[in-house]
TIVEX-157985 format. One record per residue (C-alpha): residue number from 1; residue in one letter; x, z, y. Coordinates in pm, 1 decimal. Layout:
N
<node num="NUM" residu="a" u="X" w="Z" v="Y"/>
...
This chain:
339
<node num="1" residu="x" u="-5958.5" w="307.5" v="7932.2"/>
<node num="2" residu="x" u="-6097.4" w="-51.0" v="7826.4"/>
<node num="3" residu="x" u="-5707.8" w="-175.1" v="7842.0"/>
<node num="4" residu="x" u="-5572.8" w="41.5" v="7563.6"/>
<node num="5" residu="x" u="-5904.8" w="130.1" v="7351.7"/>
<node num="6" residu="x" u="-5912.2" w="43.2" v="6996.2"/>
<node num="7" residu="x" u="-5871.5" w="-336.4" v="6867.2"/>
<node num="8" residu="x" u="-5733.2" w="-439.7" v="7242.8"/>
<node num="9" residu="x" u="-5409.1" w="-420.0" v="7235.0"/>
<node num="10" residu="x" u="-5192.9" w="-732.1" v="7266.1"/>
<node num="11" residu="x" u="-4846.2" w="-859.5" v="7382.4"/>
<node num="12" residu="x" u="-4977.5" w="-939.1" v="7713.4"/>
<node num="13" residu="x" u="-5174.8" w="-618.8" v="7778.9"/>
<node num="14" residu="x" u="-4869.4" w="-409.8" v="7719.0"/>
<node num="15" residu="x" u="-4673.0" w="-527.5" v="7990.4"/>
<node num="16" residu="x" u="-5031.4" w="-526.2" v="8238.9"/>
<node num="17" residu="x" u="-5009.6" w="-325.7" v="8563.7"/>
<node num="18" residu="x" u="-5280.0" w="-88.0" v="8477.6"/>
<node num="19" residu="x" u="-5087.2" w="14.0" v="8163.9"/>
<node num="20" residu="x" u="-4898.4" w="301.3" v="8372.9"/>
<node num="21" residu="x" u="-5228.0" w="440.4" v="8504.3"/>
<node num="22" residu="x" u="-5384.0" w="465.1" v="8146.0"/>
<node num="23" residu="x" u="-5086.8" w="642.0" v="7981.0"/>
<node num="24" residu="x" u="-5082.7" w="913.2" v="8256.8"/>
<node num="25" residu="x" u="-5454.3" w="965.9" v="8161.9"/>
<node num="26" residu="x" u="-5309.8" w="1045.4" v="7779.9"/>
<node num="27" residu="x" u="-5053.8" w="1259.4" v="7845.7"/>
<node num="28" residu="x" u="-5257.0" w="1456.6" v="8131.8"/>
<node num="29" residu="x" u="-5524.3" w="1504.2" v="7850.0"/>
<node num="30" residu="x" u="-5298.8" w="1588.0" v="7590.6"/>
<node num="31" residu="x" u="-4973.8" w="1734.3" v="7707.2"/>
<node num="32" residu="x" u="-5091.2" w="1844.1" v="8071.1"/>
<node num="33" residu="x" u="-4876.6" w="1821.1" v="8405.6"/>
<node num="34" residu="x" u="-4558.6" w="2046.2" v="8342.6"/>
<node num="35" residu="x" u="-4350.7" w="1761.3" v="8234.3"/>
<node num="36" residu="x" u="-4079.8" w="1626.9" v="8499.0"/>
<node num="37" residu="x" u="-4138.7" w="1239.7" v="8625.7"/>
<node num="38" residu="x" u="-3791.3" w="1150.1" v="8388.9"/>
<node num="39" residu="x" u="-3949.1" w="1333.2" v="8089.3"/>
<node num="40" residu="x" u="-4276.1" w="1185.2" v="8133.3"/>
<node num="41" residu="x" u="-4087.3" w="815.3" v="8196.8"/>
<node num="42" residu="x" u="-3924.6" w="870.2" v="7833.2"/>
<node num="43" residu="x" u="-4273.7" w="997.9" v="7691.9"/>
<node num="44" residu="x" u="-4470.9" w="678.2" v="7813.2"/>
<node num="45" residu="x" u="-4130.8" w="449.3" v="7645.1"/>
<node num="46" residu="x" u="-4156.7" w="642.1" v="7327.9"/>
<node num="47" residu="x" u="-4571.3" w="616.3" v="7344.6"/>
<node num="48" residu="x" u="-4503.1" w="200.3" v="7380.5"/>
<node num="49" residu="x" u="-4205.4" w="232.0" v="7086.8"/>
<node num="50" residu="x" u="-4428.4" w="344.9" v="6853.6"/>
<node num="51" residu="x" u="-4721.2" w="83.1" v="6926.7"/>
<node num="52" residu="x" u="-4462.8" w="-168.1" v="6898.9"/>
<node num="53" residu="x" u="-4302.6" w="-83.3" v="6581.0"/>
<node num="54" residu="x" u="-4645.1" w="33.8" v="6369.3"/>
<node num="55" residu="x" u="-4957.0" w="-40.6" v="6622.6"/>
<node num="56" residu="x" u="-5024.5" w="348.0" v="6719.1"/>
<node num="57" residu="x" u="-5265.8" w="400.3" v="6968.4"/>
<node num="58" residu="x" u="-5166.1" w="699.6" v="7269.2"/>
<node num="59" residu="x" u="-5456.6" w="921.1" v="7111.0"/>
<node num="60" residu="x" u="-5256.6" w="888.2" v="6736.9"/>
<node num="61" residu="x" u="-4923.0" w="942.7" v="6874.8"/>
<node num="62" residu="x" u="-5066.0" w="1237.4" v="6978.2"/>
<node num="63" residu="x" u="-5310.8" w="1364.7" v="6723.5"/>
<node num="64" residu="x" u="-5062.4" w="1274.9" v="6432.9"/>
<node num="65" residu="x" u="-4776.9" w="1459.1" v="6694.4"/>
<node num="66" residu="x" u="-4528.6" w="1191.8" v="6639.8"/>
<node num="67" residu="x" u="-4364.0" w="1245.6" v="6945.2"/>
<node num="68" residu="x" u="-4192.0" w="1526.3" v="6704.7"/>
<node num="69" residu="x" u="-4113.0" w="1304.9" v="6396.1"/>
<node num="70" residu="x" u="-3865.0" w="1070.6" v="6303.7"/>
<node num="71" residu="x" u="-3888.4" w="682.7" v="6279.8"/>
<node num="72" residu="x" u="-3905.5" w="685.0" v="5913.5"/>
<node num="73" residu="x" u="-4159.6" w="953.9" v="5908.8"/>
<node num="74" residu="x" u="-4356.3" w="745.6" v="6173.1"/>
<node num="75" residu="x" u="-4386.0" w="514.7" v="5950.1"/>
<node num="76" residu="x" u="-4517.0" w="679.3" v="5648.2"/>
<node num="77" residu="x" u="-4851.6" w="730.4" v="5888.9"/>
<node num="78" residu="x" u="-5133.5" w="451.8" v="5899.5"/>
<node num="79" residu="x" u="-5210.7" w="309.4" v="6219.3"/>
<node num="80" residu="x" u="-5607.7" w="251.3" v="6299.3"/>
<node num="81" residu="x" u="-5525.7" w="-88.8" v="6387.5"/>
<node num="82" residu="x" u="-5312.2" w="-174.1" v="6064.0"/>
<node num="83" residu="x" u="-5574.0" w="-8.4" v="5851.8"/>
<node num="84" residu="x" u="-5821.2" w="-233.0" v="6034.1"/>
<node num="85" residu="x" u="-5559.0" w="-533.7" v="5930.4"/>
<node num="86" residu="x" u="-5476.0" w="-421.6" v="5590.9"/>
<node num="87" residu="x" u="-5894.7" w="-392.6" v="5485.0"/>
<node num="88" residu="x" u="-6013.5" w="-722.5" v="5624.5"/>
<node num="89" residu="x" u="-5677.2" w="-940.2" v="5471.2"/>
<node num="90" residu="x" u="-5746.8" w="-752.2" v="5139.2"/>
<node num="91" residu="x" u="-6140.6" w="-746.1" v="5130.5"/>
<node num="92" residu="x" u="-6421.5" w="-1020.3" v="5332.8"/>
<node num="93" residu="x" u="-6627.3" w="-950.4" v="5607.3"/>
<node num="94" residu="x" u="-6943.9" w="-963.9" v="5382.5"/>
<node num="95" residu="x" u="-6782.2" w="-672.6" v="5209.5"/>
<node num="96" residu="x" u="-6797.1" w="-502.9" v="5511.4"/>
<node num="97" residu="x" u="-7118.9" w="-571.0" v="5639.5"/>
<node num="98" residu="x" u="-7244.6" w="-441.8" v="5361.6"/>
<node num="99" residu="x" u="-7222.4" w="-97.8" v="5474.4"/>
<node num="100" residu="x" u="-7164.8" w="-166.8" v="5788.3"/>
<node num="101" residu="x" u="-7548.8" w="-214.3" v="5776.6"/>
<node num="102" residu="x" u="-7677.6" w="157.0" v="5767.2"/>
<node num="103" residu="x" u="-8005.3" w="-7.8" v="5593.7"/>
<node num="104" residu="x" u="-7826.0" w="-176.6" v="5371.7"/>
<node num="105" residu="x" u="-7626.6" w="81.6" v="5278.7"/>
<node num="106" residu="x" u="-7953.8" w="327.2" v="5201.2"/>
<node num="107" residu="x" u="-8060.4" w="112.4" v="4966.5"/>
<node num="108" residu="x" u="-7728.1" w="82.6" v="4800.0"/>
<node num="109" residu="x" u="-7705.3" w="442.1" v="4767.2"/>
<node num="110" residu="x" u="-8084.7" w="566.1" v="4812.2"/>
<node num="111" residu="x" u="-8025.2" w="792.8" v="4517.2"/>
<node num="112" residu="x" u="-7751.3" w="979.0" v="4700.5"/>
<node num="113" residu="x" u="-7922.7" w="1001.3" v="5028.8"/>
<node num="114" residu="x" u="-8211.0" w="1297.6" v="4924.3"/>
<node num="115" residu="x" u="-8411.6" w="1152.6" v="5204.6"/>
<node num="116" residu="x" u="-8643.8" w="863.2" v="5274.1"/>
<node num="117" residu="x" u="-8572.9" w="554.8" v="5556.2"/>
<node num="118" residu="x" u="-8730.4" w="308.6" v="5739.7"/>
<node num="119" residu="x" u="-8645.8" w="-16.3" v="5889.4"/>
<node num="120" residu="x" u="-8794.7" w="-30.8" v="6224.0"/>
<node num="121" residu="x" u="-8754.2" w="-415.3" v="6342.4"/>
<node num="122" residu="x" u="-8906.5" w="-688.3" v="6436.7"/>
<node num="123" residu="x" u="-9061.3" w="-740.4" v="6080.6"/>
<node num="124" residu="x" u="-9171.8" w="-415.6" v="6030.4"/>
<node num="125" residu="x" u="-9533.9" w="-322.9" v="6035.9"/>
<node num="126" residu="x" u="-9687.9" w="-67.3" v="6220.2"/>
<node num="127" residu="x" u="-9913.7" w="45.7" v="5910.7"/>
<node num="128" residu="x" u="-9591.6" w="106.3" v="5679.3"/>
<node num="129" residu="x" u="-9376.1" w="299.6" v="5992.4"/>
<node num="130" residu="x" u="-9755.2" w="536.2" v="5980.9"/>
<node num="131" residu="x" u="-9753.2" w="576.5" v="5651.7"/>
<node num="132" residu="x" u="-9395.2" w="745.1" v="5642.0"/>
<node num="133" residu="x" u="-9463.6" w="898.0" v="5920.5"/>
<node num="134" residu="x" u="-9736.5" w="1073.0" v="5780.0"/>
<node num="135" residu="x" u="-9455.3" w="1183.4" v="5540.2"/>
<node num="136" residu="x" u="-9204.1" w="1311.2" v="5749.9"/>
<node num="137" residu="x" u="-9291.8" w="1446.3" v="6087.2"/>
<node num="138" residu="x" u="-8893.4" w="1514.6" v="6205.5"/>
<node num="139" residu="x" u="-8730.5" w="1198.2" v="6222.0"/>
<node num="140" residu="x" u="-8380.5" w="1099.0" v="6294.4"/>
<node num="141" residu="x" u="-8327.8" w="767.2" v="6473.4"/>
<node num="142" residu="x" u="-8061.4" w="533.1" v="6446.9"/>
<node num="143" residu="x" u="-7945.4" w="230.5" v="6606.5"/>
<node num="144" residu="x" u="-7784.7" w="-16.9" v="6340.3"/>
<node num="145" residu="x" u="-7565.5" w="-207.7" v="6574.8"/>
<node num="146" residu="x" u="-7412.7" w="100.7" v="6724.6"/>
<node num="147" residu="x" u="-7164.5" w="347.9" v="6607.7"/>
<node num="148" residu="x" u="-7003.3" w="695.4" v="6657.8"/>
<node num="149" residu="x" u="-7346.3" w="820.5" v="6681.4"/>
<node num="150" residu="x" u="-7414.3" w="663.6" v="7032.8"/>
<node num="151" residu="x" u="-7813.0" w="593.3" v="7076.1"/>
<node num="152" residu="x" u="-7896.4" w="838.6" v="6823.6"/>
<node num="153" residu="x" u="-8194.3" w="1110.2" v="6838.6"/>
<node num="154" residu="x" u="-8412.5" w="1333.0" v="6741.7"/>
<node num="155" residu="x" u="-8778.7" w="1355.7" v="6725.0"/>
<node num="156" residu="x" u="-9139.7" w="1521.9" v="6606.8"/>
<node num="157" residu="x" u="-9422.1" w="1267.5" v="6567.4"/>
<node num="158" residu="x" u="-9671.9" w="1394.2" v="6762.6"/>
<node num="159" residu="x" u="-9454.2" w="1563.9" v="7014.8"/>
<node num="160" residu="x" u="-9537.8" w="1397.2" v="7240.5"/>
<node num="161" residu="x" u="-9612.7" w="1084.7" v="7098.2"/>
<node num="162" residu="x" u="-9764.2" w="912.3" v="6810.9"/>
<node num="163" residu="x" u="-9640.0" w="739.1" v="6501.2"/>
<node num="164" residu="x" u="-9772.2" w="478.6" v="6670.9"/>
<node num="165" residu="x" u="-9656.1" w="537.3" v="6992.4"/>
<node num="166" residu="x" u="-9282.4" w="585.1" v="6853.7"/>
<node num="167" residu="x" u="-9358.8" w="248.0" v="6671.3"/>
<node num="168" residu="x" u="-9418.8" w="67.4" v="6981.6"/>
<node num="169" residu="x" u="-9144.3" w="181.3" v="7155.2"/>
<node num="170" residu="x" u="-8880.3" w="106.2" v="6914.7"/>
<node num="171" residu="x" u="-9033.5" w="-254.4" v="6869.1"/>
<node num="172" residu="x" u="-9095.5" w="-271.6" v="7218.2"/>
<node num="173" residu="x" u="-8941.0" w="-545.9" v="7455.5"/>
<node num="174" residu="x" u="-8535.1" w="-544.3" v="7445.4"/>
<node num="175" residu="x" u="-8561.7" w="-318.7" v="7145.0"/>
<node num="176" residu="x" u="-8305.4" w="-401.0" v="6861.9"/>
<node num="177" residu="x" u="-8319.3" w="-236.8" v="6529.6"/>
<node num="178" residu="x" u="-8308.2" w="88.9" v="6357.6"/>
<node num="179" residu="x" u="-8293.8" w="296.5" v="6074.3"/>
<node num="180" residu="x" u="-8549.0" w="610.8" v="6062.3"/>
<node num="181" residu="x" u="-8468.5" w="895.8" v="5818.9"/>
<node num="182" residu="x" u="-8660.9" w="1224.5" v="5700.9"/>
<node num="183" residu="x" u="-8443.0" w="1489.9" v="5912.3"/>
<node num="184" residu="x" u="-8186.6" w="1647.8" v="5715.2"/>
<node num="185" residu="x" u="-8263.9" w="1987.3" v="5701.4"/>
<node num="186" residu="x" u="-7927.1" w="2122.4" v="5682.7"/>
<node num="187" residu="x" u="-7768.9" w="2404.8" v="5486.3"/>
<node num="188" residu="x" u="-7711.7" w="2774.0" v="5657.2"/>
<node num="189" residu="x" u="-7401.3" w="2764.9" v="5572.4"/>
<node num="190" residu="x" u="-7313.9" w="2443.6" v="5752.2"/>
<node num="191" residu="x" u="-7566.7" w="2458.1" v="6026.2"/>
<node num="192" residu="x" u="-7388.4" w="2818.4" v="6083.9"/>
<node num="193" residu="x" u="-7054.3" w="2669.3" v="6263.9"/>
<node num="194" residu="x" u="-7342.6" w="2415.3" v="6522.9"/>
<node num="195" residu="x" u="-7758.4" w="2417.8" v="6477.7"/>
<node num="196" residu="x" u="-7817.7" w="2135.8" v="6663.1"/>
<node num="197" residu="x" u="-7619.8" w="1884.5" v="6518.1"/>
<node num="198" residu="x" u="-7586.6" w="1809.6" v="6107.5"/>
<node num="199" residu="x" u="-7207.3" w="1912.9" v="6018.2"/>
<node num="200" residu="x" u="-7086.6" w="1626.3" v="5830.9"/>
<node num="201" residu="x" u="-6795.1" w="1596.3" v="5584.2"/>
<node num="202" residu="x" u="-6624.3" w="1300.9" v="5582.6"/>
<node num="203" residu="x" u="-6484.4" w="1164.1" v="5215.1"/>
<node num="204" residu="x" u="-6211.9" w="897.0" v="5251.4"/>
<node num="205" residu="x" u="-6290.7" w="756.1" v="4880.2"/>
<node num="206" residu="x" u="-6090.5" w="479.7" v="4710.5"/>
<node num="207" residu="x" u="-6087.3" w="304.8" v="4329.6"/>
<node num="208" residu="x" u="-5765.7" w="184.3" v="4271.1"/>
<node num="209" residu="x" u="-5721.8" w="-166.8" v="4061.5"/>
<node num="210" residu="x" u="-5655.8" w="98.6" v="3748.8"/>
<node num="211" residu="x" u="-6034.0" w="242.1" v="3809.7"/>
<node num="212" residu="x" u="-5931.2" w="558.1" v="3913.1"/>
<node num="213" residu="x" u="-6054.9" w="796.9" v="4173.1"/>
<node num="214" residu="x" u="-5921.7" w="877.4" v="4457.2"/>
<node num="215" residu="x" u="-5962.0" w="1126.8" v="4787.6"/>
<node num="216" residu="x" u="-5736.8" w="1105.8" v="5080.7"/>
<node num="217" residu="x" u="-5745.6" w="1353.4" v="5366.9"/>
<node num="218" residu="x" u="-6114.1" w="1434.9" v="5431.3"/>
<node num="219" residu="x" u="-6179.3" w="1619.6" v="5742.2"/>
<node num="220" residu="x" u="-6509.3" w="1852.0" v="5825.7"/>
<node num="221" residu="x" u="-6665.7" w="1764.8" v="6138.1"/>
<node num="222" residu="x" u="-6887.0" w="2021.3" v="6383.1"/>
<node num="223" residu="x" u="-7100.0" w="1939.1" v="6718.8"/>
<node num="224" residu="x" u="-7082.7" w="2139.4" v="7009.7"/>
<node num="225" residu="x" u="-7401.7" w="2313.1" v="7139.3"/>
<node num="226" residu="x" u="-7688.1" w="2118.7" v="7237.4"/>
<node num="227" residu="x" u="-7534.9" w="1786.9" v="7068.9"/>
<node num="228" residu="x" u="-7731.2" w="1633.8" v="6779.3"/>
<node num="229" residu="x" u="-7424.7" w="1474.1" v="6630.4"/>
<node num="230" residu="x" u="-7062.2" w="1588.4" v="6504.6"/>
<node num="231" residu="x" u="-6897.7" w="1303.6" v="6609.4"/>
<node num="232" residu="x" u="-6567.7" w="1307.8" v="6846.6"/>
<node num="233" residu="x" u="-6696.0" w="1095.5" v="7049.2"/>
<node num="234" residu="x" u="-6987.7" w="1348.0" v="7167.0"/>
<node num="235" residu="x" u="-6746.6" w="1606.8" v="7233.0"/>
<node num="236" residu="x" u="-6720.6" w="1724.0" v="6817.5"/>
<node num="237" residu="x" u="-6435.4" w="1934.7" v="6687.1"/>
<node num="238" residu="x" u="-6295.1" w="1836.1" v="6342.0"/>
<node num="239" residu="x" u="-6063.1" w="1992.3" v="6094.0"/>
<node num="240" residu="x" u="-5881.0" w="1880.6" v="5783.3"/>
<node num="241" residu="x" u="-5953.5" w="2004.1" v="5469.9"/>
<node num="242" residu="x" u="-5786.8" w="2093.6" v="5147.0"/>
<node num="243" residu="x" u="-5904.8" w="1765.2" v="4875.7"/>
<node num="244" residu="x" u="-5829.7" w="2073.9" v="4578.6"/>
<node num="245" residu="x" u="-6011.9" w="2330.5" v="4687.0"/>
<node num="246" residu="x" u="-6260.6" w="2247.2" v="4965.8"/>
<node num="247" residu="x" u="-6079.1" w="2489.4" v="5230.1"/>
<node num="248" residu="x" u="-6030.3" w="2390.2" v="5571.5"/>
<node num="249" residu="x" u="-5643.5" w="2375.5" v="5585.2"/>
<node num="250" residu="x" u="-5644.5" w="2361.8" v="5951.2"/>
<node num="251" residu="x" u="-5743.7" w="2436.2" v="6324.0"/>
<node num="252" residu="x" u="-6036.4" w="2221.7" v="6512.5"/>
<node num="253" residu="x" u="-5928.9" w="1930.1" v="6694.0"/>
<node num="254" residu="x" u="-6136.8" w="1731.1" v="6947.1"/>
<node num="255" residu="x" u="-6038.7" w="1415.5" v="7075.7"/>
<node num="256" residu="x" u="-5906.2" w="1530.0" v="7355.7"/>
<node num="257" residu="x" u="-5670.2" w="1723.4" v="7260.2"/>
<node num="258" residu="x" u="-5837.6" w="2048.5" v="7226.3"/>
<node num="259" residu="x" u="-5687.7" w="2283.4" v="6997.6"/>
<node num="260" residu="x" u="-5921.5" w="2544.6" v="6852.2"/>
<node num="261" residu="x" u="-5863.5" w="2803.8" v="6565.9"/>
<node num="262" residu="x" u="-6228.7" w="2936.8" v="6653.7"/>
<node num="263" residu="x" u="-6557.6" w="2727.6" v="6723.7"/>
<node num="264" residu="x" u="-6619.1" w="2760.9" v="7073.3"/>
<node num="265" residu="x" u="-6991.9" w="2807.6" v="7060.6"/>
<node num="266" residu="x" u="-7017.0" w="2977.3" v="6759.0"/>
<node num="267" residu="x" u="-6703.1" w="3175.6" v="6754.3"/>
<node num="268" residu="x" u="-6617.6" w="3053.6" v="6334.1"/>
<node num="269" residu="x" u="-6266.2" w="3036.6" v="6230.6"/>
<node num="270" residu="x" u="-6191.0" w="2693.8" v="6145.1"/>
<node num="271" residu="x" u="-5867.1" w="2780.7" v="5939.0"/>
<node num="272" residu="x" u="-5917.7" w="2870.6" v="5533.1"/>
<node num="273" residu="x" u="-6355.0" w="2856.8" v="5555.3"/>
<node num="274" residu="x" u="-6479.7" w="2783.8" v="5265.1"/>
<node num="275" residu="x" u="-6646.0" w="2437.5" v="5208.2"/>
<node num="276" residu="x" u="-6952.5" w="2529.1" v="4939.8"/>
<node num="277" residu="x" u="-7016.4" w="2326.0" v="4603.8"/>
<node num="278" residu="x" u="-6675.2" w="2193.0" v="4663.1"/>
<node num="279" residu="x" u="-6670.2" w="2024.8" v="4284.6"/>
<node num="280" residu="x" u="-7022.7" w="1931.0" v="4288.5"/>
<node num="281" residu="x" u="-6910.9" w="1742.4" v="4596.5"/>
<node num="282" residu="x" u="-6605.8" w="1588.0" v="4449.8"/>
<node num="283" residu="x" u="-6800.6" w="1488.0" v="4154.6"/>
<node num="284" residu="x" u="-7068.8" w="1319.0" v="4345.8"/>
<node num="285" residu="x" u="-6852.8" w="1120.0" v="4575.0"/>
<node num="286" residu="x" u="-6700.6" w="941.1" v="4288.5"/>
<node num="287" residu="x" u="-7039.5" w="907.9" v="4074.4"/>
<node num="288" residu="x" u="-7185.6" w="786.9" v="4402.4"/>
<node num="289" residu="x" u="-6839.7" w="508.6" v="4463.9"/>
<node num="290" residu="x" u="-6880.1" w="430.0" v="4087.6"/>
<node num="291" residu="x" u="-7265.9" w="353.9" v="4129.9"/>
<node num="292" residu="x" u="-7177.5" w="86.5" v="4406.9"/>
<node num="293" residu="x" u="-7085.5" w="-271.1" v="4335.4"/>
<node num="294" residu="x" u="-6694.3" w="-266.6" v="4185.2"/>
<node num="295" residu="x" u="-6613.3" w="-484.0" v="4522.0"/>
<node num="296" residu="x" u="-6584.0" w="-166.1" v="4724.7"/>
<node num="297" residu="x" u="-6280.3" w="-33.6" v="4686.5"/>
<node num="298" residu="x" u="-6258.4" w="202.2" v="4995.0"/>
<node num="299" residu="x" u="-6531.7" w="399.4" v="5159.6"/>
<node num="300" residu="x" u="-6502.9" w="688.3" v="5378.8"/>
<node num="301" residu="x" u="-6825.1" w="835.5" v="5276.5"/>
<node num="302" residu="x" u="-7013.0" w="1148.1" v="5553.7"/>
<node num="303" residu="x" u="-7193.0" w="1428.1" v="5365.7"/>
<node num="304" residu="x" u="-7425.0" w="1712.8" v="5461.2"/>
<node num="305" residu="x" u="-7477.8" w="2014.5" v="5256.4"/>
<node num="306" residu="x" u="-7873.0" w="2079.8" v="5233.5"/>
<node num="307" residu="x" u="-8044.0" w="2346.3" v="5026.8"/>
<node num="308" residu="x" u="-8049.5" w="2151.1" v="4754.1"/>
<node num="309" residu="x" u="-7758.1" w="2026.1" v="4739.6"/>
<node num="310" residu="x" u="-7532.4" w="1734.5" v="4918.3"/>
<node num="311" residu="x" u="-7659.0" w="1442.0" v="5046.8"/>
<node num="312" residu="x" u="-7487.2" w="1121.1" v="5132.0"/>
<node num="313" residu="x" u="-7567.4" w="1083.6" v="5514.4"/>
<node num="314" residu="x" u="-7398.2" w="688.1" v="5555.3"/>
<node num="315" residu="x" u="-7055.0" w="476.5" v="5472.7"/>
<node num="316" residu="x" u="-6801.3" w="281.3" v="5642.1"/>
<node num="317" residu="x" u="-6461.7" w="198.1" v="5669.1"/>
<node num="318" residu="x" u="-6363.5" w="509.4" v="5861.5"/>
<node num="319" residu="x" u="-6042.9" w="556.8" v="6015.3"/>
<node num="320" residu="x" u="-5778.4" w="851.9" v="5838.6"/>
<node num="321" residu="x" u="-5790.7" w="1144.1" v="6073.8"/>
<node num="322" residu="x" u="-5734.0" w="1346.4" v="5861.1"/>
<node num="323" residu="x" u="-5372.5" w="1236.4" v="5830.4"/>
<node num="324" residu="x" u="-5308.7" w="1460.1" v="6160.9"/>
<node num="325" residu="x" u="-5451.1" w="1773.5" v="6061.1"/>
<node num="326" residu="x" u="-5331.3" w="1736.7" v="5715.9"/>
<node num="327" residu="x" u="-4965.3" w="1723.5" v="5878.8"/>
<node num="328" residu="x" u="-4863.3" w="1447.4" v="5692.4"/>
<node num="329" residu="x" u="-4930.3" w="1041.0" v="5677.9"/>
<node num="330" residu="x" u="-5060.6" w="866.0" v="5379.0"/>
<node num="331" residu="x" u="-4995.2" w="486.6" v="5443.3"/>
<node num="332" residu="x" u="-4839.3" w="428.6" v="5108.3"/>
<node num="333" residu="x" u="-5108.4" w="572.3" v="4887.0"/>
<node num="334" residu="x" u="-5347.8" w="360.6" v="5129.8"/>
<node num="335" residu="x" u="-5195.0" w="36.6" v="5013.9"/>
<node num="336" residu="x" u="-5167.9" w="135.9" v="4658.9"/>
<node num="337" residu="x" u="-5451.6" w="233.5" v="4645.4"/>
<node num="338" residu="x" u="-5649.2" w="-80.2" v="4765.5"/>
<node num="339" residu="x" u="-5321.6" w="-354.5" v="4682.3"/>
């Protein structure tokens, strides 16, 4: 679906000939195959309408169901793309690199992240990957050119191979770079709804030009069985949740389409669970925004509930999902918040 994927849309590419094909992909996956050829002719117009008049991707028309709203409330959702537009007019690149960097971002935040990192890359030294090694024998590996949690992993040092093994392999030839972090050990209570991935909540966090604090629509995220991370992409399930009282205040969603009121592996009912430490959470988030340099004004901050507490697990400039299971859009706070 390379024609209509994120960031590749264009005047031209609308009107291409594969265009057709890929919009009978998005309404197979999200509507199915009971509609007649003249209702699914109108869909695929209406699908193009609203890319036209506010840049909506087929996967938001349908997660944010605005094939049932009206043009005005249409517009009172943000777009991927315009959020994409509105950031980078309002705030530089080097803004963005800075977290776009997972590195860099660790040691903005180390105090938040409850968990020591490592630069593997072509500067590091072997002696200094050993050393905190020694420290940590569950790693967690991460690419920092990649994204969605593609090219991440797992492993034991020792199990099968060394710290200096692993070292070698990650520096090896055609080897980019990474960040490696002490394993989260994740909270029962969180690792209850998917063990073998780390359940991440993600914090869409803004200070406004006033200095005040804002949340907008977070959303909990779960893996699926067998999947290390929580992310759509790798088949996760998300669902939005209530910024007052930490309660999920809807179904699961999946990319896809999927609808779920229970977890499908672990049976959990996704509507009213309780999120734990909801205020401590709240609290942090902002101490941990406040703590950063005053130029970022938005991050969508992931957290992970451990034992002791949450942890910060990375920033970016995430996209508002949450806007779809929250049942309503929040475009205008967006720009007020960051104008």
């Amino acid at each position: 679906m390379a024609l209509l994927s994120r960031g590749n849309f264009s005047g031209a590419k609308i009107l291409a000939k594969d265009m057709p094909k890929e919009l009978e992909t998005y309404i197979h996956e999200f509507v199915g195959d009971q509609l007649s050829e003249k209702e699914k002719r109108n869909l695929k117009k209406d699908i193009l309408r609203c890319y036209l008049s506010h840049r909506f991707h087929p996967s938001e028309y349908f997660m944010y169901d605005l094939r049932r709203r009206s043009f005005e409330e249409r517009g009172s959702f943000l777009s991927d793309l315009d959020r994409w537009s509105l950031l980078h007019k309002k705030f530089s690149q080097n803004i963005h690199n800075e977290i776009l960097d997972k590195y860099v971002f660790y040691q903005l935040a180390q105090p938040f992240f409850g968990r020591e990192a490592f630069k593997v890359d072509g500067k590091s030294k072997k002696e200094d990957f050993e050393a905190f090694a020694s420290r940590h024998k569950h790693l967690f590996v991460k690419p920092l050119d990649k994204f969605y949690g593609i090219g991440t992993y797992k492993l034991t040092v020792g199990e099968p191979y060394s710290a200096a093994e692993i070292f070698q392999r990650l520096t090896g030839s055609n080897s980019g770079s990474y960040i490696v972090e002490e394993l989260i050990e994740q909270h029962p209570a969180t690792a209850s709804w998917n063990e073998s991935s780390v359940n991440t909540l993600r914090m869409p966090s803004f200070i406004d030009a006033k200095g005040e604090h804002h949340i907008l629509v977070p959303i909990f995220r779960t893996g699926r069985k067998g999947h290390v991370v929580d992310n759509a992409g790798d088949g996760g399930i998300f669902a939005g949740v209530d910024s007052k009282t930490g309660k999920l205040l809807s179904i699961g969603i999946d990319k896809h389409g999927g609808r779920f009121e229970k977890h499908p592996d672990s049976g959990l009912t996704f509507m009213g669970w309780q999120l734990p430490m909801w205020q401590e959470l709240v609290e942090m988030c902002e101490r941990l925004h406040r703590s950063l340099p005053a130029h970022h004004r938005y991050i969508a901050f992931d957290f992970a509930l451990t034992p002791k507490g949450w942890v910060v697990v990375e920033g970016n400039w995430g996209q508002l999902s949450g806007q779809g299971p929250a049942n309503h859009g929040i475009r205008k706070e967006f720009i007020e918040y960051i104008s």
